[in-house]
Residue, then its C-alpha position, 0 to 999 in steps of 0.5 A: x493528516x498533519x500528525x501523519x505527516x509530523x510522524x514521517x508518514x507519506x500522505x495522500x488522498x482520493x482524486x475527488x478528495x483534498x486534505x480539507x473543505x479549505x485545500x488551498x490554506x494547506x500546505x502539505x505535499x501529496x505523496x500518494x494519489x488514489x482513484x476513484x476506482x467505484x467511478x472510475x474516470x481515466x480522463x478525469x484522474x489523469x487530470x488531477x494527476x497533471x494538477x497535483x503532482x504526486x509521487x505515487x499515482x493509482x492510474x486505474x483499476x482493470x476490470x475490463x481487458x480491452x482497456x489495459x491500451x488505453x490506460x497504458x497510453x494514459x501513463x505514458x502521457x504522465x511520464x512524458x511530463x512527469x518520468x519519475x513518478x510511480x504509477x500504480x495499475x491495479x489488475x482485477x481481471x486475471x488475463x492481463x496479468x502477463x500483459x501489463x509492462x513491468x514498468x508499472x507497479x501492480x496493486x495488490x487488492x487487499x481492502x474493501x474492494x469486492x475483487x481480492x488479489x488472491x480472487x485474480x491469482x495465487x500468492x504464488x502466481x503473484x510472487x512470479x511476477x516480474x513487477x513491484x508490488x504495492x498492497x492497497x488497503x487494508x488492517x497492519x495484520x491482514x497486510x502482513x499475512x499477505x506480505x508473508x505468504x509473498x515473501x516467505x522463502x519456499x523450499x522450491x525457492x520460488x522467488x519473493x515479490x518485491x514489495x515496494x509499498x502499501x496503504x490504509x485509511x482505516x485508523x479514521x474509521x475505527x476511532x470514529x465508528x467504534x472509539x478503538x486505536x490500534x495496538x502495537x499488535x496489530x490488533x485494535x484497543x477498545x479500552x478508551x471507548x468510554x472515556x471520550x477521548x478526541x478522535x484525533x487523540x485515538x488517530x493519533x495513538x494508532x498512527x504511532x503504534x503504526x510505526x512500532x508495529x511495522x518497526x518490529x517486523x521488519x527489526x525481527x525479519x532483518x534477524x531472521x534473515x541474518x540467521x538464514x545467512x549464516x546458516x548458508x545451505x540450510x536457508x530454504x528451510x527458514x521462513x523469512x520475509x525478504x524485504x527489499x531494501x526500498x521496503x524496509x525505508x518505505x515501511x520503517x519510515x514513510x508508510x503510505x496513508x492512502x485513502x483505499x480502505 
């Protein structure tokens, strides 16, 4: 989590979590608060919401129509103390997705959870919605397919989601299960599985080839765009990522490493 943080990412972890078995001897803001969204306690969370203090919040997941009030009225208690702060409401049931107040940002399912976003709703669909998005979870190339089928320009002009956010806490897993780190590809380097490198040494590498992967992304859509502009009337037939500008500091910069795999 230090590395993380030196690099210029966002931090955060699970509510039943903490940076360490020692919290109190660290000193590290927590950016990003996930739910413990398989025992999901919304009295609980918003405690430890009151406790913590984060920038981003996942306030709940929504499986259950009926409790789309209360997980509503939860939020607004947190932004009675705490107006600025982002908080995530993730739909998994499909009639509350025209119900939910924009002012929510909406997660975008897309790790380990046995309900996906496109099980809730159509790429399209979610890009005709009015709310920011955030992906939770997920590998940097499974991510970006979901970005660019959100994004892309149609010839219908359907307009892109606005993206505002996304999170992963996989590059633990596949150095400490499988001795890989991530490539500046996206793909995973297995080259250094025999060669007894530190875990912390391959989060590490994953970490930094994190920040080129996304780098170049946004560098090559930024071009893409550019030329869609000049080409004036012909920009429908150009497929580009319309990154907004908040997306393109959140993942040039400052890419949540949430615990929500």
């Amino acid at each position: 989590m230090f590395d993380a943080a030196r690099l210029g990412f966002g931090i955060g972890h699970r509510e039943d979590s903490s940076y360490q078995w020692t919290p109190a001897e660290v000193d590290l803001p927590i950016h990003f608060l996930d739910n413990d969204y398989e025992d999901a306690d919304l009295d609980r969370f918003v405690d430890r919401v009151f406790e913590l203090e984060p920038e981003i919040a996942v306030i709940g997941d929504i499986t259950d129509p009926d409790t789309l009030d209360e997980h509503i009225d939860a939020a607004e208690e947190v932004w009675g103390s705490f107006p600025e702060m982002n908080l995530i409401l993730v739909p998994k049931c499909r009639r509350i997705l025209g119900e939910i107040p924009e002012r929510f940002v909406l997660g975008y399912p897309n790790g380990n959870s046995p309900i996906q976003a496109t099980d809730i709703a159509s790429h399209r669909e979610w890009r005709e919605l009015p709310h920011d998005l955030h992906i939770l979870g997920g590998t940097p190339l499974s991510t970006l397919e979901h970005i660019t089928e959100l994004t892309k320009t149609y010839i219908t002009e359907t307009p892109p989601a606005n993206i505002v956010g996304l999170d992963w806490n996989g590059y633990q897993k596949y150095a400490e299960d499988y001795g890989d780190y991530l490539s500046t590809g996206g793909g995973w380097e297995q080259n250094l599985r025999d060669e007894y490198i530190p875990k912390r040494d391959l989060i590490r590498y994953s970490l930094l080839n994190a920040k080129h992967f996304w780098a170049r992304i946004v560098s090559d859509r930024l071009t893409e765009i550019a030329l869609v502009e000049h080409l004036g009337d012909w920009r429908s037939l150009v497929l580009v990522l319309d990154f907004s500008v908040t997306h393109q500091k959140y993942i040039g910069e400052a890419m949540v490493t949430g615990f929500r795999e």
